[in-house]
C-alpha positions in Angstrom: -63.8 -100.8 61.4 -66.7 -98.8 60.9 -65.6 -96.8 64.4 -61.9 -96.3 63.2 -63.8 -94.7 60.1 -65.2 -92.4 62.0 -62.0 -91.6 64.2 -60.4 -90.9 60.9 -63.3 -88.7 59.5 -63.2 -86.8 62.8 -59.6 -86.5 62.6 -59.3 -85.2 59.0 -62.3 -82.7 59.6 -60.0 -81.2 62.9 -56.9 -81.0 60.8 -58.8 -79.1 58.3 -60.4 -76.9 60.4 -57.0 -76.0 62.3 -55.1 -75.5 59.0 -55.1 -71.2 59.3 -56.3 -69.4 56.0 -53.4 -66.5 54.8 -55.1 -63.3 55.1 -54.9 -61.3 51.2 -56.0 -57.9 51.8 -57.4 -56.3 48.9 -59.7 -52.6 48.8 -63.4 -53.0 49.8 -65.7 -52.1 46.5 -64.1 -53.6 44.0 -65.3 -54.7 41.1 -66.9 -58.2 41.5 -65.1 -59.9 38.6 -61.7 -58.8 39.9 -62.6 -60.7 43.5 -63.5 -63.6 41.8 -60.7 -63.4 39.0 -58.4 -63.5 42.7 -60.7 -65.7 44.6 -59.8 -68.5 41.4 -56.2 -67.5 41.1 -55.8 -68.7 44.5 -57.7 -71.6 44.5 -55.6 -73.4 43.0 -53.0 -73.1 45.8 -52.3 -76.1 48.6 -52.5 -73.1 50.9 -56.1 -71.5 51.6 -56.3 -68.2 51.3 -59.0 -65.8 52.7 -60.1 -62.3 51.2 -60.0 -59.2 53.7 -61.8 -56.0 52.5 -59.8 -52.8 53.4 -61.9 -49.2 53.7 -60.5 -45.7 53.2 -58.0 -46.4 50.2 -59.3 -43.4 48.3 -56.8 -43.0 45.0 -55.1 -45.3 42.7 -51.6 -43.5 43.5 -52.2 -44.0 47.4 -52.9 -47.9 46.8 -50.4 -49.0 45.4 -48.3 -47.2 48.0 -49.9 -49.3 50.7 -49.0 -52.4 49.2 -48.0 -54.8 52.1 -48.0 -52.0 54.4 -49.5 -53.1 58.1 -52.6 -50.6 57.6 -52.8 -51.1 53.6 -53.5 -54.1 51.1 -51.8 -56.9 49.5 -53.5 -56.5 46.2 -53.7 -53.6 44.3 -55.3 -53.6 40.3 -55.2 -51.0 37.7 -53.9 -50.0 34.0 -50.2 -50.5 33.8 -47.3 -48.1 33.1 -43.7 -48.3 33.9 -43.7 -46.0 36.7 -46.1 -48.4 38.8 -44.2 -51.7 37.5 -40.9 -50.2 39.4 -42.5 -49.4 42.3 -44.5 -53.1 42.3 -44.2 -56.4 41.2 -47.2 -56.9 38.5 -48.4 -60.2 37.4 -48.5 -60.0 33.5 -51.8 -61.0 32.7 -54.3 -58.4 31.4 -57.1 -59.4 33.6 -59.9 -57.7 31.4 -58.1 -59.0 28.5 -57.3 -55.2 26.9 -60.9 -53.7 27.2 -60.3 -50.7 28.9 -58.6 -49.7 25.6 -62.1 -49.4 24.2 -63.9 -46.6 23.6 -66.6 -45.3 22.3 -67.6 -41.6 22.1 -70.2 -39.9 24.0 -71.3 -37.0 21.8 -74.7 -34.6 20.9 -77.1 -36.9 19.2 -77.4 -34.1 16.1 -73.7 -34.5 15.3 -74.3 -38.4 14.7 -73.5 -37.6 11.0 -70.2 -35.8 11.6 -68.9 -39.3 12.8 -71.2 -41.9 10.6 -68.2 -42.3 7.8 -64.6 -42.0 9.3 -62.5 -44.8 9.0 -59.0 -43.3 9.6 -57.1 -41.6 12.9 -56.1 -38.8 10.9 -60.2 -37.9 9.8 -60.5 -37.4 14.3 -58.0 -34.4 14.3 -60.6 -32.1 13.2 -62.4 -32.7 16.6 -61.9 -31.8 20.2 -62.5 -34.3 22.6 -62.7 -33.8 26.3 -60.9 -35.6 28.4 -59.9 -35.4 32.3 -56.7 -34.5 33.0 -56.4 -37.8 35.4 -57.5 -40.0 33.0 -54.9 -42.4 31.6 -56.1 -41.1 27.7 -55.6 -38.3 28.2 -51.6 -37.8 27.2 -52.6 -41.3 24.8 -54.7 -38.9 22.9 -52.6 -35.9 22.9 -49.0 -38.2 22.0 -51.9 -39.3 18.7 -52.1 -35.4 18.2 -55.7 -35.2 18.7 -57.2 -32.0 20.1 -58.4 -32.0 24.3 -60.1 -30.1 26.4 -59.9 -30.8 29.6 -62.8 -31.2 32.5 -62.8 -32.0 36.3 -66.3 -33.1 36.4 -68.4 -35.5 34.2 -71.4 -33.4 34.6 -69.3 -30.5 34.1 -68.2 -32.4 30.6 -71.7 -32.9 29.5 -72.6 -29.1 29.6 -69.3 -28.4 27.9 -70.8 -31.1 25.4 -74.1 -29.3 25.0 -72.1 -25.6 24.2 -70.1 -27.5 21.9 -66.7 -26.6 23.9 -65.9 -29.9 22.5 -66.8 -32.7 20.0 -66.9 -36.0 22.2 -66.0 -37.2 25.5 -64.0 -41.0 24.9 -65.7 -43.6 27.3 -64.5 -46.8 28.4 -66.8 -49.6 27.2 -66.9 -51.1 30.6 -68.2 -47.5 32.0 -70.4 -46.7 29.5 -73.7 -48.5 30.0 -74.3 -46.9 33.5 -73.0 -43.2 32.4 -75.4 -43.7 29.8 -77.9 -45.0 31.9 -77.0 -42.8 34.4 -77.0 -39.5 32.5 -79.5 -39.8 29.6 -76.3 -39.4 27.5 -76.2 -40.7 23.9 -73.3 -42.5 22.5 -72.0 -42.8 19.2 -73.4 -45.5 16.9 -70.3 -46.4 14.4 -66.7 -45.9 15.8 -64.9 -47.8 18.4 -61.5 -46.6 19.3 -58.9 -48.9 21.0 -55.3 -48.3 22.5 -53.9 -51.3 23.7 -54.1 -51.0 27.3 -53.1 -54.2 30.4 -55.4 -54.2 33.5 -52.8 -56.1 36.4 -52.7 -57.3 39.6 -49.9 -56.0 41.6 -48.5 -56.9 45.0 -45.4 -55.4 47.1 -41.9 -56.1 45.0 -40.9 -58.5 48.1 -43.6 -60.4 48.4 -42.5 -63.6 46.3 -45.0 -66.0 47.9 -48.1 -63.9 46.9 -46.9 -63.2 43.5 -45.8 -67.0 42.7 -49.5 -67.8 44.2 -51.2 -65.4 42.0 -48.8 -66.1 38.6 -49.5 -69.8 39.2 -53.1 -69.8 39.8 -53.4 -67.4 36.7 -51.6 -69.5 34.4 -53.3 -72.5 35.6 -57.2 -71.0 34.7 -55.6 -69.7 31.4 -55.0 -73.4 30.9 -57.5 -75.1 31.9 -60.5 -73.0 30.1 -61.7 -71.2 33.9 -60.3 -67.9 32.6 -62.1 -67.6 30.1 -65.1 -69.2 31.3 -65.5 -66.1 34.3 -64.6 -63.4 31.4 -67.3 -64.4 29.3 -70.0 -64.5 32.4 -68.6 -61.0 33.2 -68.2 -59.5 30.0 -70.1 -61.3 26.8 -73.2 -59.6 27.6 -71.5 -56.0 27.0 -69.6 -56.9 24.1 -73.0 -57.8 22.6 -74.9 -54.9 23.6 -72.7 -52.6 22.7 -72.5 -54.8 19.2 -68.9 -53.7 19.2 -68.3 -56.4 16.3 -70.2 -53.7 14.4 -68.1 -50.9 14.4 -65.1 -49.4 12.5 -62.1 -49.6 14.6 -59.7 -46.8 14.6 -56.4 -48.0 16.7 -54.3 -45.3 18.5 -51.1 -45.9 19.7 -50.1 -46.1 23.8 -46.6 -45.0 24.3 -47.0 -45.3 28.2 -47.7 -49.5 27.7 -44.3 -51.2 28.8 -42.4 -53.1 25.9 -43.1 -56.6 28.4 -46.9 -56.0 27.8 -47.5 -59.6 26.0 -49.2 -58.2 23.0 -48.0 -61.7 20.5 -50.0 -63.6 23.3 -53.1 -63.2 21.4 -55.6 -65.5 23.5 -54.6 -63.2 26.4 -56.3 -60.1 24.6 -59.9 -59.3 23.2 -59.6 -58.1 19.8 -62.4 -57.1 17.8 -63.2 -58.6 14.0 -61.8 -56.1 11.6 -64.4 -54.3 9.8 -62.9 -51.5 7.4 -60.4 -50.6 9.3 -57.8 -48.6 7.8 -55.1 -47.2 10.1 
């Protein structure tokens, strides 16, 4: 008995072994939360799946073009719009749960009282902000008829900053820290400005097995806490830094977010505690 439970061991191990892992190509650099947010997804799968890190995919536009292409990537991640969600198949699940719709201003530490008291969108038309041309709030901020300058570089922006070419540059909440860091900038201690904006995974329109893996394994660590549990170890620590609970929150609206974003799905969203918000 005790041999035949060996045999068996051996035999399981070999079967294991031999069982190939699908290659998922995704682009090397990527943000660690979004490999592990895939890396969970697919765990839950009967089939075993194994990560491939792709160089040299050097623009957003150019990645999703690549998608299941035999020198590209399988996965491709970024902020949503109908134009990429015809030319791929997108998995509906904001995977940073809408906080790439926050912002919060970069501005000249002696205009800090220009901004301490606003509470309403229509109290920011009275300032310029600078924004890149590229970046997706850009044309959110001009459709809100707000004022823009544009800039190619962030260094660039900053000395525009210092002339007073403009007011404020909007920064991402997930950015911020290290420009600030980074730049010995000084952000803006009262507003916070949202659009609602959907972070996705995409994969190539044909490739059913990859999205039914991903949509499964999504749905599956929405429901079983796991989700939540790696957004929190990723992104708790900002949120309290940045004591985002303490701002006023001044909503703009995002024309450019497809009517199937699931905005009534509220647990699938970060949204902030109102405080005096008046829109």
């Amino acid at each position: 008995m005790r041999y035949l439970s060996l045999l068996l061991v051996v035999i399981f191990c070999h079967t294991a072994v031999a069982k190939e892992a699908k290659v998922v190509r995704v682009t090397q650099g990527a943000h660690p939360y979004v490999v592990d947010l895939i890396k969970l997804a697919l765990s839950y799968q009967k089939d075993v799946y194994k990560l491939r890190y792709v160089d040299n995919i050097p623009t957003q536009s150019r990645a999703i073009r690549l998608l299941g292409k035999e020198n590209g990537i399988d996965i491709f991640w970024s902020v949503t719009n109908s134009r990429r969600e015809n030319m791929a198949r997108a998995v509906r699940v904001p995977i940073v749960k809408g906080l790439l719709g926050y912002r919060i201003l970069v501005i000249n530490k002696d205009n800090q009282a220009k901004f301490s008291n606003l509470n309403h969108i229509s109290q920011l038309q009275k300032f310029h902000f600078g924004l890149r041309y590229d970046w997706p709030d850009h044309n959110i901020f001009v459709d809100n008829q707000l004022s823009v300058n544009e800039f190619k570089t962030f260094t660039g922006a900053l000395n525009m900053l210092k002339s007073n070419r403009f007011d404020a540059i909007p920064i991402s909440i997930l950015e911020l820290p290290d420009l600030v860091s980074r730049y010995q900038t000084y952000a803006e201690q009262n507003l916070l400005l949202y659009y609602p904006s959907a972070v996705y995974l995409f994969v190539e329109k044909s490739d059913q097995a990859l999205f039914h893996a991903l949509s499964n394994g999504m749905n599956q660590a929405l429901q079983d806490g796991q989700f939540e549990k790696l957004f929190n170890q990723y992104f708790n620590g900002l949120i309290k830094e940045l004591e985002l609970e303490k701002r006023t929150l001044i909503e703009l609206s995002n024309r450019s977010l497809p009517p199937s974003a699931p905005l009534a799905e509220q647990h699938l969203w970060y949204r902030k505690e109102t405080k005096n918000e008046k829109n």
